[in-house]
N, C-alpha and C positions, 0 to 999 in steps of 0.2 A: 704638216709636221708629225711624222709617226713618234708615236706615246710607247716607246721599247720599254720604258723606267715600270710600264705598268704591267709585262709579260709576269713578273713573280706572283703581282696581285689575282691572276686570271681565274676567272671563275668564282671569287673570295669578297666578302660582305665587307664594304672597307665607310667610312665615315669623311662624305663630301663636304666641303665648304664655301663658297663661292657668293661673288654679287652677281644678281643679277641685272643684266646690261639691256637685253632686251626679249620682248615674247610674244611671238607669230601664232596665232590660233588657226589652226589648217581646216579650209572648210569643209562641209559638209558634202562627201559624195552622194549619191544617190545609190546607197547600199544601205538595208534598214538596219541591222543593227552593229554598225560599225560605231565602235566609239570615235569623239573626236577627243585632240589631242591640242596641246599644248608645244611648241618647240620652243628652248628657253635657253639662252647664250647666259653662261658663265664664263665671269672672267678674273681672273686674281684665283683661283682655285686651288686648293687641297683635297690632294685623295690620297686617301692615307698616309699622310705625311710628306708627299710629293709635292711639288709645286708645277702649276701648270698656265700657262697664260690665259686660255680659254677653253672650254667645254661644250659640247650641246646637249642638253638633257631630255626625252622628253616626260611630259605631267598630265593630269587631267586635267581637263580645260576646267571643272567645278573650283580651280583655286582661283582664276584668272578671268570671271565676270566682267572687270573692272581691273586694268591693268598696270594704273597710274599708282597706287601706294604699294605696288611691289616694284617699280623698280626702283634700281641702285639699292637695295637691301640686299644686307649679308643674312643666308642662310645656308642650314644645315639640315642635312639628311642621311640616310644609311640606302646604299644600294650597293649591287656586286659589277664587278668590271665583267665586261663581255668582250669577248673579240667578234669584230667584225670585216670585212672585205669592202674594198674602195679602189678607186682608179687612180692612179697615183701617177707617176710622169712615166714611171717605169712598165706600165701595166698594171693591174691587180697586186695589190698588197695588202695584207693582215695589219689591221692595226686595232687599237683599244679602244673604250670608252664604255660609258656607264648606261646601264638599264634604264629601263623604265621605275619615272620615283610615281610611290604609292604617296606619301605622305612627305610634306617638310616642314621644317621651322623655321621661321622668321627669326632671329638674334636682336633685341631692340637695341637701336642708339650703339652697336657696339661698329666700332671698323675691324679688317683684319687682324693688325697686331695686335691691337687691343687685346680680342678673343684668343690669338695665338699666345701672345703674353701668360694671360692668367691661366689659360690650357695647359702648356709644358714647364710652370715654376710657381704656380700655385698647388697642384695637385704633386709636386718633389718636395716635400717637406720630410725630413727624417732629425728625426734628433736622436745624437748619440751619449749614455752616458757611461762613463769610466768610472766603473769600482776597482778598489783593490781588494 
């Protein structure tokens, strides 16, 4: 499924959202100082205000020791959209997705709309007053 919605984002630090569903730890090649990584399925996701059914992200593996109380948690992070190249039915095609996460947070006990809720109508708050 090409992610078009995300060509205006490209290249641009946008604030992800997503549960994570599940995370493959890639093993260790016999290169010394290759770091090892994390690949991490997001699904239910926000990027930037988009919605997207699922994501791959990848992480350091130092978050991921132990893999059983991250999943099904909603977290949050800041990373930039990158384009990348894939083979796609038609040949090679450009399509989108998110860097490499340095850091993320965990959101306790919240689910999405929850977080969405209090995100876009808690932070709208104006009051207006009329003198004459």
């Amino acid at each position: 499924m090409p992610r078009d919605s995300l060509k205006s984002l490209k290249n641009k630090t946008v604030t992800v959202i997503g549960r994570i569903e599940h995370i493959t730890i890639t093993p260790k090649v016999k290169i010394p100082n290759k770091p090892i990584f994390s690949k991490i399925v997001l699904i239910d996701v926000n990027i930037g205000g988009q919605y997207f059914d699922h994501v791959w992200v990848y992480a350091s593996k130092r978050y991921f020791h132990n893999q059983e109380p991250f999943l099904q948690q909603v977290v949050k992070f800041k990373s930039k959209v990158t384009p990348y190249v894939k083979h796609g039915q038609r040949g090679y095609v450009e399509d989108y997705g998110i860097d490499y996460v340095k850091s993320l947070s965990i959101l306790p006990n919240t689910s999405m709309e929850e977080y969405d809720e209090r995100y876009y109508y808690d932070d709208i708050t104006v009051d207006f007053f009329l003198t004459n």
